[in-house]
C-alpha positions as CSV (number, residue, x, y, z in Angstrom):
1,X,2.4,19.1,-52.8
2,X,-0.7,21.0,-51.9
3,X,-0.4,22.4,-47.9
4,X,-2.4,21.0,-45.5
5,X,-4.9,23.2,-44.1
6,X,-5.1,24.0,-40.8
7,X,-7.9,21.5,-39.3
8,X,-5.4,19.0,-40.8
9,X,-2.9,20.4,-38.6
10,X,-4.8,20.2,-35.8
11,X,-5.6,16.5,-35.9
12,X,-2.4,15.5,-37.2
13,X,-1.1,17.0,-34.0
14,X,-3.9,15.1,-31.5
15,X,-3.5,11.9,-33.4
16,X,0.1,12.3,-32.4
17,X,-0.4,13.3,-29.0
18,X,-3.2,10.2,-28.4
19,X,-0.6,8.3,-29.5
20,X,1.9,9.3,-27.1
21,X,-0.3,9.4,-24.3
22,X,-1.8,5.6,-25.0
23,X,2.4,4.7,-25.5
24,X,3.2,6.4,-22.1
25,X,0.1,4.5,-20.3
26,X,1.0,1.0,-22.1
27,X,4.8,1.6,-20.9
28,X,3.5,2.2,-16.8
29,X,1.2,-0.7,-17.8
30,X,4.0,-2.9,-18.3
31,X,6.1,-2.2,-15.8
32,X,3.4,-2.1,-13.2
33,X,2.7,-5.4,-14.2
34,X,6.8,-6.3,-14.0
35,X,6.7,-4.8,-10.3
36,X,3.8,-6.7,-9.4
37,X,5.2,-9.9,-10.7
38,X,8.2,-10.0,-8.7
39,X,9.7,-13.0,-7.5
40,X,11.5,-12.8,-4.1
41,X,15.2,-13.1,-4.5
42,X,17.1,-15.2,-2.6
43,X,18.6,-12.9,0.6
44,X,19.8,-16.0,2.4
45,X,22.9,-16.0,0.3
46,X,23.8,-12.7,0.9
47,X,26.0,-12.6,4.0
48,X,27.2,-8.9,3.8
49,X,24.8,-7.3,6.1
50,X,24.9,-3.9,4.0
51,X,24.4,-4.9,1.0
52,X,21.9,-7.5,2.2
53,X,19.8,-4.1,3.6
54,X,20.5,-2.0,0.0
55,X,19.4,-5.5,-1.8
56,X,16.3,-6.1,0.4
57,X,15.2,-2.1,0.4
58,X,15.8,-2.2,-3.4
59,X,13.9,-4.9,-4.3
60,X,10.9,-4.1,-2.0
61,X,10.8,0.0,-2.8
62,X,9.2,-0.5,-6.7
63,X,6.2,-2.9,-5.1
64,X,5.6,-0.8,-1.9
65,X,5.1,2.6,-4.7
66,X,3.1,0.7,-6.8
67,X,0.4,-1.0,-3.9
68,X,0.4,3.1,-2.8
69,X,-0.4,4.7,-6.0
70,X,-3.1,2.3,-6.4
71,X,-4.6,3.5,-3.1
72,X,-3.6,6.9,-4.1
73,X,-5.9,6.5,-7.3
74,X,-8.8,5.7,-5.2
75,X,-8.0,8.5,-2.9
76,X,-7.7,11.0,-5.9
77,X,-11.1,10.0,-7.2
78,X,-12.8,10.1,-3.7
79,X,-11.3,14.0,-3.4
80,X,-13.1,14.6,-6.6
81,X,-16.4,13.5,-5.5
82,X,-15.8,15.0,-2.3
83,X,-15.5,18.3,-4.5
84,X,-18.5,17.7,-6.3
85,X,-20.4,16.7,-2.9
86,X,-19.2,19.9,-1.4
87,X,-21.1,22.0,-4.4
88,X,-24.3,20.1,-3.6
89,X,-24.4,18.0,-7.0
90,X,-25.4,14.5,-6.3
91,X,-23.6,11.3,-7.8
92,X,-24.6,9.5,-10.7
93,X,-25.7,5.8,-10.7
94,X,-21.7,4.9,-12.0
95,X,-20.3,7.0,-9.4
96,X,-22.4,5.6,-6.8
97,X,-21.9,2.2,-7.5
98,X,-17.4,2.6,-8.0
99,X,-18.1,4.5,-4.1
100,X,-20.3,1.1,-2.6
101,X,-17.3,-0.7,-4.7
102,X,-14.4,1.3,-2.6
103,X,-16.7,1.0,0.1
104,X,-16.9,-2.6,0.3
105,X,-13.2,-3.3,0.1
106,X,-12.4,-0.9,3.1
107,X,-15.0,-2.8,4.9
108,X,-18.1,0.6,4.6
109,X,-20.6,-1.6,4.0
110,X,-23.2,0.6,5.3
111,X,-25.4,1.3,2.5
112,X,-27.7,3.6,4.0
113,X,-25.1,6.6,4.6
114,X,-25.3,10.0,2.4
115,X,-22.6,9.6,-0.2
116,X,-20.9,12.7,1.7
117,X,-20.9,10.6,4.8
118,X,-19.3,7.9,3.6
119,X,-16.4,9.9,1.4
120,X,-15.1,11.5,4.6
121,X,-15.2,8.0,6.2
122,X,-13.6,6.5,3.4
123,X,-10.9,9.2,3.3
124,X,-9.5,8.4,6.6
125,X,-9.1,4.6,5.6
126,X,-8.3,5.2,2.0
127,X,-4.7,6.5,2.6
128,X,-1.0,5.6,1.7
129,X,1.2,4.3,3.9
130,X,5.1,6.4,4.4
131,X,7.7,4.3,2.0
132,X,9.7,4.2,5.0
133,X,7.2,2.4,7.5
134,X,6.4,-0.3,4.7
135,X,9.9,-1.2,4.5
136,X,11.3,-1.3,7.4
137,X,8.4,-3.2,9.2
138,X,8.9,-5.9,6.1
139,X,12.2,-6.2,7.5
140,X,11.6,-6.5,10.8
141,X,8.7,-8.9,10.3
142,X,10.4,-11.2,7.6
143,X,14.1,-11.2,8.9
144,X,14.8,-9.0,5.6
145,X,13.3,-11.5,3.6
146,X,15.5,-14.6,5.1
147,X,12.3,-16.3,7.0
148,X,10.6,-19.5,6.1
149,X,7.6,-17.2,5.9
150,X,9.0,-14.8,3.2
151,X,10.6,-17.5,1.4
152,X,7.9,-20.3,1.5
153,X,4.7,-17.8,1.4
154,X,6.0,-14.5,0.3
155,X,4.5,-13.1,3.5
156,X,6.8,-10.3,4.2
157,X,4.5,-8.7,7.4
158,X,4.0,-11.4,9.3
159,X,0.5,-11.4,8.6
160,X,-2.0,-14.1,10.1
161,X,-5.2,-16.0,9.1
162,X,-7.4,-18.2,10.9
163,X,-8.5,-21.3,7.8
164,X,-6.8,-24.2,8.0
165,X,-4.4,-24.4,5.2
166,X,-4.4,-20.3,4.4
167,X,-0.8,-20.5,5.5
168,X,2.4,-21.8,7.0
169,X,1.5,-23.3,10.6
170,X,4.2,-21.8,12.5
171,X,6.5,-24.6,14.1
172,X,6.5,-23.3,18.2
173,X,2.2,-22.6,17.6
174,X,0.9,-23.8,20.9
175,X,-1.4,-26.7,20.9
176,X,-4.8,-24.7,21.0
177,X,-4.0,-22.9,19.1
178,X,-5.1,-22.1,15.0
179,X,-3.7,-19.3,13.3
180,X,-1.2,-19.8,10.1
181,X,1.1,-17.3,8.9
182,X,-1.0,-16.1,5.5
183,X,0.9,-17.6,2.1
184,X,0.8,-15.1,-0.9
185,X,1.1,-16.0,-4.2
186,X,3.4,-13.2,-4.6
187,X,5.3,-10.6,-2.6
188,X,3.3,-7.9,-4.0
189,X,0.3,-9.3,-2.8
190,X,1.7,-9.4,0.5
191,X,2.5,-5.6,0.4
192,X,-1.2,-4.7,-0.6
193,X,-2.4,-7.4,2.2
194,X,-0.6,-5.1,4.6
195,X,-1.8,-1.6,3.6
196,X,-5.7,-3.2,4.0
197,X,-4.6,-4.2,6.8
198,X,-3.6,-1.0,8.3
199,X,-6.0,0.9,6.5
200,X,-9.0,-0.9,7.9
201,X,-8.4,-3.1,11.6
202,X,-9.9,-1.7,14.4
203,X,-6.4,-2.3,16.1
204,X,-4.8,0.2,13.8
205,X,-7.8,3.3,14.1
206,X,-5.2,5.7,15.6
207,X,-2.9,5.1,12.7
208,X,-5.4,6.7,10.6
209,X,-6.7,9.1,13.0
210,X,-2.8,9.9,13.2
211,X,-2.6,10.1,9.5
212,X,-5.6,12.2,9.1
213,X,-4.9,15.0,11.8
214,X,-0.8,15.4,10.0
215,X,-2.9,16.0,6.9
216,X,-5.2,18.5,8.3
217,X,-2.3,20.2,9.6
218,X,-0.7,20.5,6.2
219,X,2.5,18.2,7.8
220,X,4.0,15.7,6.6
221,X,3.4,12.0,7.3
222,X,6.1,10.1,7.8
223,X,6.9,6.2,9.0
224,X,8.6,7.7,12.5
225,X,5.5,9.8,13.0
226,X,2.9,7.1,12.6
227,X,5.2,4.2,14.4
228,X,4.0,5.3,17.8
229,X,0.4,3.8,16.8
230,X,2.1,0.4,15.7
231,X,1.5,-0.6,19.6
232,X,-1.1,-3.5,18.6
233,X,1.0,-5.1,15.7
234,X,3.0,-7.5,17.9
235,X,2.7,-9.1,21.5
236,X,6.0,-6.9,22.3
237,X,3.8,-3.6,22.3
238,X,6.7,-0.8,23.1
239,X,9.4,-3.3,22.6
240,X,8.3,-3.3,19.2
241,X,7.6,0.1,18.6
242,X,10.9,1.0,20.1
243,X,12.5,-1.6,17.5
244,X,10.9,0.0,14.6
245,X,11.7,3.6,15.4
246,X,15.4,2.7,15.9
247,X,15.3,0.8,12.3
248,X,13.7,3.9,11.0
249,X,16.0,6.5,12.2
250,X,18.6,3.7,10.4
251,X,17.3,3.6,7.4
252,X,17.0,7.2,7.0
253,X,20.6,7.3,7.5
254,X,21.2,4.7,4.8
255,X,19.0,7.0,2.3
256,X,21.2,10.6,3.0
257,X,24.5,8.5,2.1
């Protein structure tokens, strides 16, 4: 058998490792789309209020990674162009347009801003969310996973919305009043609703400024650190925050077993 020569080598070797690197991406393909797909279990059967909590944590961990790393992605890019920004080279009509894209979903929509303007804007709102704070507050707000809103609408944040037939019409609503608790097709979708959420309302602009100033320092940002600014999320202000802190310092007693 005549040898192969060495450019046959070479491409023999990149064909193989195109290969493994389209195998690897289909594999995180598939199980993204597994994660996202989700159906919430049925926690009203579960009676054992420990393994309820392990169930409930379990089952929510895989969606709230996956909603971060897609923010992550976003953020990732954005630090690149922020890179290229910083050495004066100006972006290209593709770039330009994916940065109005991110722009408009964070709600940027002013057009008229340098593209370095807008980056460092977008990098304060385009940010992940602690593991911690996304998982406890789902518990808190849908009675881990037990309420008629997490079982009928797969709204695990107790997240509003103001068009008739958006949601569930919560049964105590006062008489004036016309808010619905948002329905999700999915629970996933509820987890993504709630990192736009605190990623872009006015009522959570400490949050990020928080988030932002931990970074600067080079410290870590954590859900107990970032719970303090969780004063506007429910009409119990303090109570609230109080509540979430103590299921925080909980939970990270239920991760060091």
């Amino acid at each position: 058998m005549k040898p192969l020569s060495l450019v046959q080598t070479h491409k023999q070797r990149y064909i193989l490792a195109l290969g493994l690197v389209l195998l690897l991406a289909l594999m995180w393909w598939l199980n993204a789309s597994r994660v996202e797909s989700a159906k919430l279990p049925n926690f009203s059967i579960i009676n054992d209020i420990p393994e309820l909590k392990t169930r409930f944590f379990e089952f929510l961990e895989p969606l709230a990674k996956t909603a971060n790393q897609a923010v992550l992605d976003d953020r990732e890019w954005l630090l690149e162009l922020k890179a290229e920004l910083d050495k004066d080279k100006q972006p290209g009509w593709i770039k330009q347009r994916s940065l109005n894209h991110i722009a408009d979903q964070y709600g940027l929509n002013d057009k008229n801003s340098a593209p370095s303007e807008l980056v460092e804007q977008l990098l304060l709102r385009v940010d992940t969310i602690p593991i911690s704070l996304i998982l406890v507050q789902a518990a808190a707000e849908s009675g881990w996973g037990r309420s008629r809103f997490a079982r009928q609408g797969n709204n695990l944040f107790g997240e509003w919305c103001y068009t008739k037939g958006c949601g569930l019409v919560p049964k105590h609503r006062p008489v004036d009043a016309t808010h619905e608790v948002k329905a999700f097709d999915r629970p996933y979708d509820s987890v993504t609703s709630y990192l736009h959420t605190l990623n872009t309302h006015p009522a959570y602009k400490r949050l990020r400024q928080k988030r932002q100033a931990l970074r600067n320092a080079d410290r870590a940002v954590t859900g107990f650190a970032l719970a303090g600014t969780l004063i506007f999320y429910s009409e119990r202000r303090q109570a609230y925050v109080n509540e979430i802190k103590t299921m925080l310092r909980q939970y990270n007693q239920l991760m060091d077993k």
